[in-house]
C-alpha positions as CSV (number, residue, x, y, z in Angstrom):
1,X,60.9,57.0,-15.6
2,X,60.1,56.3,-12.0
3,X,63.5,53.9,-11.6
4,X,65.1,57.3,-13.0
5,X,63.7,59.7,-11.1
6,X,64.1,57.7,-7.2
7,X,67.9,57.2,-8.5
8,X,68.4,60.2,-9.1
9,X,66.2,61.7,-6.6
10,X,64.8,64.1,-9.0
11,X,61.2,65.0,-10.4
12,X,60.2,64.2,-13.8
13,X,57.5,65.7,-15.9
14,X,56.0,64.5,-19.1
15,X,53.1,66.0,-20.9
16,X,51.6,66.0,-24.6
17,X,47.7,66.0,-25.9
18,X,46.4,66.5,-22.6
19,X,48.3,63.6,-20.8
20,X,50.0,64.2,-17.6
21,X,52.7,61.7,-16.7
22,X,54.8,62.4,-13.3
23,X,57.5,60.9,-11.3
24,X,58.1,63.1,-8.1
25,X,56.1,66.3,-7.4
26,X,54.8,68.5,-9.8
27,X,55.7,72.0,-8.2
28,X,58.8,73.8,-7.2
29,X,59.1,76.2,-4.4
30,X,61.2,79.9,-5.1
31,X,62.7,81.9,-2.3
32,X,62.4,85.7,-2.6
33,X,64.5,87.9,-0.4
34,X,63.2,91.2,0.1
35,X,65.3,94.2,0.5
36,X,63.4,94.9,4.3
37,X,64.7,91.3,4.9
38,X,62.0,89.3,4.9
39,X,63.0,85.6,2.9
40,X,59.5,84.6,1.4
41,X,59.3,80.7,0.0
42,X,56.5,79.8,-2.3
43,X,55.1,77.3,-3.9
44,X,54.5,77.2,-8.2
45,X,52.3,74.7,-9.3
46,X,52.5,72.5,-12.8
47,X,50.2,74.2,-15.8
48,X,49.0,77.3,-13.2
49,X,50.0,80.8,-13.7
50,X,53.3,82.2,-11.6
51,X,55.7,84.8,-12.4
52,X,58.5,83.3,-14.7
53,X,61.4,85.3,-13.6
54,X,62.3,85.8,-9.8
55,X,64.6,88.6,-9.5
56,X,61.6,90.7,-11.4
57,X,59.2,89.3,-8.9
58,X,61.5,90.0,-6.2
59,X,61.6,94.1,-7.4
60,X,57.9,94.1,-7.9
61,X,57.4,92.9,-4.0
62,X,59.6,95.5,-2.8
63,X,58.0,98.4,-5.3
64,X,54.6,97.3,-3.8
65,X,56.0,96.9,-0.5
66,X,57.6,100.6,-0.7
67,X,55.1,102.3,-2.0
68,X,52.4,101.3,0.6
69,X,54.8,101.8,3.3
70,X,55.6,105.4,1.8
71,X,51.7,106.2,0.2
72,X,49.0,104.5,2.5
73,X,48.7,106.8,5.9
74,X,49.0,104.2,9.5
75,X,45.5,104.7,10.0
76,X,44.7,103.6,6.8
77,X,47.1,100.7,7.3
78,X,45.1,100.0,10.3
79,X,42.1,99.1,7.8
80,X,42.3,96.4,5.4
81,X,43.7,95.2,1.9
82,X,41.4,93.6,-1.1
83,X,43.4,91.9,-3.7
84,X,42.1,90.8,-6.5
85,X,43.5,87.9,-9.1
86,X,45.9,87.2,-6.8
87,X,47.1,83.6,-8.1
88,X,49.0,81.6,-5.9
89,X,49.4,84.7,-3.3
90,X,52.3,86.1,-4.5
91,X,51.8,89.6,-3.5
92,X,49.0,88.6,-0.3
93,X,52.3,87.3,1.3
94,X,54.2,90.4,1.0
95,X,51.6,92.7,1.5
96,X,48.7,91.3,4.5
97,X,51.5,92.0,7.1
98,X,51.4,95.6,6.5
99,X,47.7,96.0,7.0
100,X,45.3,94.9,9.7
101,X,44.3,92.1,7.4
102,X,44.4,90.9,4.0
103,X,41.1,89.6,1.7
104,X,42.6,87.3,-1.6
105,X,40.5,86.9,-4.4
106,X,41.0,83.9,-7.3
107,X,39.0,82.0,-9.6
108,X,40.9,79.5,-9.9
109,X,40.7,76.8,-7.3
110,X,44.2,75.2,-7.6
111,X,45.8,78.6,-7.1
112,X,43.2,79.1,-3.8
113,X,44.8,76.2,-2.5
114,X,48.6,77.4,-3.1
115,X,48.1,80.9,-1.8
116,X,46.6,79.1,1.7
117,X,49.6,76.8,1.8
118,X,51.8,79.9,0.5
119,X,50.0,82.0,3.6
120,X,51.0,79.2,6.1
121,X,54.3,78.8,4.6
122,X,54.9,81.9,5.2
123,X,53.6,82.2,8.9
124,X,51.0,85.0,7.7
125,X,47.9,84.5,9.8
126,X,45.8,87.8,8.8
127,X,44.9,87.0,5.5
128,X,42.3,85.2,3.6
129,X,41.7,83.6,0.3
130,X,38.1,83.6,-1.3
131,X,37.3,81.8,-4.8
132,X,35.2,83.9,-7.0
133,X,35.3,85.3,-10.4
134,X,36.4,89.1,-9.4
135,X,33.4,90.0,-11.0
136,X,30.7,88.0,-9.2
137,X,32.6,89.2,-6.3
138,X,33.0,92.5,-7.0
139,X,29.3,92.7,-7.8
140,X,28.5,91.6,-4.2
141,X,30.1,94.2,-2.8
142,X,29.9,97.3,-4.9
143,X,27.4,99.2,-3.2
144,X,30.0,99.0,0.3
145,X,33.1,98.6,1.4
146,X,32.8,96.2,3.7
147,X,32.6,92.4,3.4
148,X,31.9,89.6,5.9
149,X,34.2,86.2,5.0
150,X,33.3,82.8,6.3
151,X,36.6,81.1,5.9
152,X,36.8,77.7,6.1
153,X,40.6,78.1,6.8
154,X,42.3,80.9,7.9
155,X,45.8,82.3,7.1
156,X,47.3,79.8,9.8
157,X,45.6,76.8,8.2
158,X,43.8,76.0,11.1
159,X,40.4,75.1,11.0
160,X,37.3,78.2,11.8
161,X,33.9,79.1,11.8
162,X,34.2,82.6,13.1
163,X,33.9,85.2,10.2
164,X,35.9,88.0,9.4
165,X,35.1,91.7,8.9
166,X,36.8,93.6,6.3
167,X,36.6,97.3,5.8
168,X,39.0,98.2,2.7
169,X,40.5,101.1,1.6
170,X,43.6,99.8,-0.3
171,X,43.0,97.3,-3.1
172,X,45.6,95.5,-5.5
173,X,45.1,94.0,-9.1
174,X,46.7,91.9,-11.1
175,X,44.2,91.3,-13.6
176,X,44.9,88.9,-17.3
177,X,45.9,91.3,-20.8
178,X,42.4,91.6,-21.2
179,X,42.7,93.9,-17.8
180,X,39.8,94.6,-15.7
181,X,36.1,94.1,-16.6
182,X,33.6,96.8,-15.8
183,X,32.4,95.8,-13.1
184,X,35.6,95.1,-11.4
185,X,36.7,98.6,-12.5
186,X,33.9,100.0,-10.7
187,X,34.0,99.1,-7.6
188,X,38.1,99.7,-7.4
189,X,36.9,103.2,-8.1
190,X,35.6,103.5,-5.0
191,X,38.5,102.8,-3.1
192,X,41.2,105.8,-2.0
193,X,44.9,103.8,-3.2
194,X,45.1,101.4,-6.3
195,X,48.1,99.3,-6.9
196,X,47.8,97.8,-10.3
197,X,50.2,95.5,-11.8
198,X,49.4,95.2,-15.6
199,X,51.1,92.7,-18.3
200,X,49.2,94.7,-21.5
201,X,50.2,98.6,-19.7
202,X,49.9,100.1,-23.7
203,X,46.2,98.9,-24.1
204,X,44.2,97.6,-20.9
205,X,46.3,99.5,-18.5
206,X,46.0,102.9,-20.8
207,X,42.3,101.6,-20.8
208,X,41.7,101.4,-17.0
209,X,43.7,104.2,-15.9
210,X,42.3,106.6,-18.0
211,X,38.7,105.5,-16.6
212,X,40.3,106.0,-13.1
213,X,41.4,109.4,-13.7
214,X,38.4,110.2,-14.6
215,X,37.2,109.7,-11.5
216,X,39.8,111.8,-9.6
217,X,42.4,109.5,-9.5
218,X,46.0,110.9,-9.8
219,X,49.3,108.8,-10.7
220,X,51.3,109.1,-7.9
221,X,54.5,106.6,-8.6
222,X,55.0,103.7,-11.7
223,X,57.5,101.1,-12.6
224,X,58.4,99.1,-15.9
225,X,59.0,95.5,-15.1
226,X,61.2,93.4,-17.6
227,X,59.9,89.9,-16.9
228,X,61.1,88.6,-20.5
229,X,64.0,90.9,-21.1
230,X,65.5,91.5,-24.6
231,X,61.4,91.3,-25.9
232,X,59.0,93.9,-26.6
233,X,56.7,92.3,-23.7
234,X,56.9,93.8,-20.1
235,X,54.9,95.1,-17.5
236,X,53.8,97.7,-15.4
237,X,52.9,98.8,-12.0
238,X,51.2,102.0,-11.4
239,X,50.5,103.6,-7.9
240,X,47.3,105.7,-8.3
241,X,45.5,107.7,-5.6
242,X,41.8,109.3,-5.4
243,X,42.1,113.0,-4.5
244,X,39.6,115.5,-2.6
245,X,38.4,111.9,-0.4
């Protein structure tokens, strides 16, 4: 496989029962080119979680980018975005230019490291990843909006000491089917704009937002998104915002 795969200058892949056999690298990386031209280049990983079909993910980065642009008031701009579950960065990229700065939140520590190589890719320098569990993080913070990172890199890769501030008032989510957990919904509650991007919108989503209006949150602007067309599965992005704030 190896002979193969230097002759032909390609990458080869091999797995079954847990084995792992590889020739080459084992990630690809996708070019996005948003409609405010911006070309964004990321980087998928082998076995990690990244959005299968690139002209979806291309529409969902310009809905997101849109609707912040036409939703979120400058001054709030001037504050800064919490995003939670956000994988490999996909939406951190688009987004922390837009705000003052950008706090990404992950679990998983192979995605932590392709959003900060994604961020550096992509010559963003205001953002930040943190591993947590959204809940242990969430839990750490619900009580204020601010939070205090200690990054070990920054946005820019470089190496720092000197912590961050964060005040948020915008948060994103992209949380698994099972959508979010309690305390996770609680504390985006206290936030004034929600952007949440849901894979299971006729049970979690229907779930979460109805919590959220419940707390004077109003649905402001949605989209379907056909990641697997010609299938009952798709997704959905909803734009809700906390009235009489």
């Amino acid at each position: 496989e190896r002979e193969y795969g230097e002759r032909l200058d390609i990458s080869l892949l091999g797995q079954a029962q847990n084995q792992h056999v590889k020739t080459g690298r084992d990630y690809v990386y996708e070019t996005y080119h948003l409609s405010d031209g911006r070309a964004l280049k990321y980087k998928h990983i082998l076995s990690h979680f990244s959005n299968p079909n690139a002209y979806a993910c291309t529409h969902t980065l310009n809905w997101l980018c849109d609707t912040v642009r036409e939703n979120v008031s400058p001054d709030l701009r001037g504050k800064d975005l919490l995003e939670l579950y956000c994988g490999n960065g996909n939406h951190t990229v688009a987004l922390a230019p837009l705000f003052r700065s950008a706090l990404a939140v992950e679990i998983n520590p192979f995605l932590c490291i392709a959003a900060e190589e994604n961020l550096r890719e992509n010559g963003v320098t205001n953002a930040y990843v943190q591993q947590s569990p959204s809940g242990d993080f969430c839990t750490k913070i619900l009580r204020k909006k601010t939070w205090v990172h200690q990054p070990k890199r920054n946005g820019n890769g470089s190496d720092s000491n000197a912590a961050v501030s964060f005040e948020f008032e915008t948060v994103v989510v992209d949380p698994p089917r099972a959508g979010l957990d309690s305390v996770t919904l609680g504390l985006v509650a206290r936030y004034r704009h929600v952007l949440y991007i849901s894979c299971n919108p006729f049970v979690s989503l229907r779930r979460d937002m109805s919590f959220l209006q419940s707390k004077g949150f109003v649905l402001r602007k949605m989209a379907l998104i056909d990641h697997f067309p010609y299938t009952p599965h798709t997704e959905c992005a909803v734009y809700l915002e906390r009235v009489g704030v």
